[in-house]
C-alpha positions as CSV (number, residue, x, y, z in Angstrom):
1,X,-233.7,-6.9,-17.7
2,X,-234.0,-6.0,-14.0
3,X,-235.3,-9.0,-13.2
4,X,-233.1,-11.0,-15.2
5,X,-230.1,-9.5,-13.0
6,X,-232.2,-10.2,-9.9
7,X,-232.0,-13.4,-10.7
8,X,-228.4,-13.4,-11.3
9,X,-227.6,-11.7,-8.2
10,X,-229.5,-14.6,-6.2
11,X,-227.6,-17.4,-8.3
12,X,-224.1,-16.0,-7.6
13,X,-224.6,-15.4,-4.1
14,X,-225.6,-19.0,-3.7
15,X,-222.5,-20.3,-5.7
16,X,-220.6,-18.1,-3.0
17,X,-222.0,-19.7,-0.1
18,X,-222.3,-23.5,-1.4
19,X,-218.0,-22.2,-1.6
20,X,-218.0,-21.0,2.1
21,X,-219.4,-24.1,2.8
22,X,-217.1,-26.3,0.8
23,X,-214.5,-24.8,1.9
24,X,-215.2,-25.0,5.8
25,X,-215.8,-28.8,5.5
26,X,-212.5,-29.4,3.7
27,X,-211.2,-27.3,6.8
28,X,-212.8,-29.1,8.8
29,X,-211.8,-32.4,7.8
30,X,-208.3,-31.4,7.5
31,X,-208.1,-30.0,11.2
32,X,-210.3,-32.9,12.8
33,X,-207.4,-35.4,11.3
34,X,-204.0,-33.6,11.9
35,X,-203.7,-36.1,14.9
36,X,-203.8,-39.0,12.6
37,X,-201.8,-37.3,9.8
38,X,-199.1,-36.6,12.4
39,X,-198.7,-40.2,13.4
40,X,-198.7,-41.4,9.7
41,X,-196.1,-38.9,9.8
42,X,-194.3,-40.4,12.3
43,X,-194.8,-44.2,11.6
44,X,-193.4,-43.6,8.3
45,X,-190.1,-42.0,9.9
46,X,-189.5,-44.4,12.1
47,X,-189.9,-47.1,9.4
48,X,-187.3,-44.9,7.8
49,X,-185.1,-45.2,10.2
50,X,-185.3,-48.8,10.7
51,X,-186.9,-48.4,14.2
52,X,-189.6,-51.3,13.7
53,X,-190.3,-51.8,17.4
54,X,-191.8,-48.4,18.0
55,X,-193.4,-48.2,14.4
56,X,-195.3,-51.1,15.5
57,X,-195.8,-50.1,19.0
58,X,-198.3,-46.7,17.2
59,X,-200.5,-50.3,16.4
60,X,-203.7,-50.9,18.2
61,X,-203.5,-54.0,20.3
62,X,-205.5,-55.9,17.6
63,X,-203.4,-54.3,14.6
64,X,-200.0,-56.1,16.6
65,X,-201.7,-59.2,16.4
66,X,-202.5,-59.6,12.4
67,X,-199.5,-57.8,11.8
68,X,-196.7,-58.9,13.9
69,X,-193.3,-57.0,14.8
70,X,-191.3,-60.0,12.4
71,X,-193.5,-59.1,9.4
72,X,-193.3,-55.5,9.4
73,X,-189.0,-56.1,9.8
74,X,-189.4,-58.3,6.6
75,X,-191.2,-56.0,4.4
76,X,-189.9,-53.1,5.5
77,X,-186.0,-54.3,5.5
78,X,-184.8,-53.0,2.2
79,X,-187.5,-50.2,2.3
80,X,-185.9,-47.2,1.1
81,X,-186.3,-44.5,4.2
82,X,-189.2,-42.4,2.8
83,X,-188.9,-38.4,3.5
84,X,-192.2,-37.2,2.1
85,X,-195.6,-37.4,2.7
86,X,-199.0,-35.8,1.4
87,X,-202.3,-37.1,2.2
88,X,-204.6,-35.9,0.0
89,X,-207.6,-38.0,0.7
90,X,-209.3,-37.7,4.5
91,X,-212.8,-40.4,5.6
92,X,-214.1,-39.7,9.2
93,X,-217.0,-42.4,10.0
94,X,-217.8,-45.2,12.7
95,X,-215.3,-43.7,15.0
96,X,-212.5,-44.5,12.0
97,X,-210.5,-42.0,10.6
98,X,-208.5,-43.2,7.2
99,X,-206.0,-41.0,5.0
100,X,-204.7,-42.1,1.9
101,X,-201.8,-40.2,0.6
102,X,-198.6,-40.8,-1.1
103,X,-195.0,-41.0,0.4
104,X,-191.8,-40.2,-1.3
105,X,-187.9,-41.0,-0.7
106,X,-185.0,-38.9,-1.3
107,X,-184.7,-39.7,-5.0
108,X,-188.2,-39.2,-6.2
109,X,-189.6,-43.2,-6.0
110,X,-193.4,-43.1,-4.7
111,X,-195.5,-45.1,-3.1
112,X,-199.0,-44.8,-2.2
113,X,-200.6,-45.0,1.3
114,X,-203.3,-45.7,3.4
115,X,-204.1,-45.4,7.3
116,X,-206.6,-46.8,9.3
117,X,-206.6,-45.0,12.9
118,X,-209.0,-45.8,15.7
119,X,-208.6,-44.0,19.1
120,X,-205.5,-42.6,17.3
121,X,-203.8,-46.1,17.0
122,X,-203.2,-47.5,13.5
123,X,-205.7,-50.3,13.4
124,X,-204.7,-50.8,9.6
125,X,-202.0,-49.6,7.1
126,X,-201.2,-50.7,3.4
127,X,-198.2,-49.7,0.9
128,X,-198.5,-49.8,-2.6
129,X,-195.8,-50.4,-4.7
130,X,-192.9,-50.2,-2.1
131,X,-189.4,-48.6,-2.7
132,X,-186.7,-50.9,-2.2
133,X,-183.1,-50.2,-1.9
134,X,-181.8,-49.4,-5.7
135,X,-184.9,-48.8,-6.6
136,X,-186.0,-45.3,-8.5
137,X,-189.3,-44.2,-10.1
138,X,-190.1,-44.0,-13.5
């Protein structure tokens, strides 16, 4: 029986520090990306707001070239302003960071997210399922 509780002892205290260690990665991740999260932040409000020249000035230098100042004013124009975010899923490799969340407007409609940051410039974005004016979730 002593032994059997030995054992015990040993498994539990490794389930305890595989937690620690969880734990201070997802830390980790989380405090190594507030810079980008902020900016997401940002760039959503100022799409919000209708202020498409400095949303699209947070845009790397190659990012303002595949996705010029006109396009983002076209799909963004009806946008409803969006007042929410959460990003819930964090990827730091190759000198990228992406975040994938989900943003929300004022009467509930969602839309999902994603951010590509290099250097802390958006080198990619993409919005799934856009809320328009009039529009409300289901």
């Amino acid at each position: 029986m002593a032994f059997l509780k030995k054992i015990l002892g040993w498994f539990f205290k490794g389930l305890a520090v595989l937690a620690v260690l969880v734990a201070i990665l997802f830390a980790s991740l989380f405090y190594l990306s507030r810079q980008e999260r902020a900016l997401a932040k940002d760039f959503i409000q100022l799409l919000g707001q209708r202020q498409f020249t400095q949303a699209h000035a947070m845009f790397a230098k190659e990012a303002q070239q595949a996705y010029p100042l006109g396009q983002l004013k076209a799909e963004f124009a009806n946008a409803q302003p969006y007042t929410g975010s959460w990003f819930n899923n964090i990827q730091i490799a190759n000198g990228l960071t992406t975040i994938t969340g989900e943003m929300t407007t004022d009467n509930d409609c969602k839309s999902t997210v994603e951010f590509v940051f290099r250097d802390e410039l958006i080198s990619g974005f993409r919005v799934a399922n856009l809320c328009e004016t009039g529009e409300q979730s289901t």
